[in-house]
N, C-alpha and C positions, 0 to 999 in steps of 0.2 A: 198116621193111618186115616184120622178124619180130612186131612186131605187129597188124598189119593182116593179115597171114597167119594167125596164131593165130587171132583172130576170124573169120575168114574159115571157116578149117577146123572149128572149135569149131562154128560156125555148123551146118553140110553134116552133121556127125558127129551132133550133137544136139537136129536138125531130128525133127519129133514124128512125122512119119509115114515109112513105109519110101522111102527114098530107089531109084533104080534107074538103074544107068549099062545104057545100051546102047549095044556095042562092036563097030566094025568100019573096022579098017584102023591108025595106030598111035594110040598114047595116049603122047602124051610130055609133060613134065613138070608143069604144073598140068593138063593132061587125064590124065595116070597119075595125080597125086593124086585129084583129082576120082573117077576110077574106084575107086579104092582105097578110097574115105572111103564110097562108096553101099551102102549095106547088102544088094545083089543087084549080080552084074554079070552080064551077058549077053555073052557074046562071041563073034565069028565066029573061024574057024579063021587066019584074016587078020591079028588082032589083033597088036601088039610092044608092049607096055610098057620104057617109056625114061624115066630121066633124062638128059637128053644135055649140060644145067648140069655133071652132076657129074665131068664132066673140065676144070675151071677155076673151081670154085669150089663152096662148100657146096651142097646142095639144103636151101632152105627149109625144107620139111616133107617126110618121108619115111617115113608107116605103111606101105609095102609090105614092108618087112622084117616088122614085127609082123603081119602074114598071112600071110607065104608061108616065116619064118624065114628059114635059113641059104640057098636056094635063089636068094633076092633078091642077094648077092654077088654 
């Protein structure tokens, strides 16, 4: 699985042209990555970013930390 993820992410992150999430209502966990990894995001006042994995086991991939820092806790 953590490779298939890797490429998966590698993929969205280093895709040639400007990626863009538009956001409204929550984004939980491969939709908060997804968000996370588009290099614009658009969001309604609506919006919740969640991992909701991350109370019974790792999350996958997790750059929300590496954007938003210590806040992401």
């Amino acid at each position: 699985m953590w490779a298939s993820s890797d490429r998966w992410h590698r993929t969205i992150i280093e895709f040639p042209r400007p990626t863009i999430a538009a956001l409204n209502g929550p984004a939980l966990a491969g939709g908060c990555d997804l968000a996370v990894m588009c290099d614009i995001r658009i969001a309604a006042t609506t919006v919740r970013f969640a991992y909701p994995e991350q109370a019974f086991s790792d999350v996958v991939y997790g750059p929300l930390h590496d954007l938003v820092g210590g806040a992401a806790n």
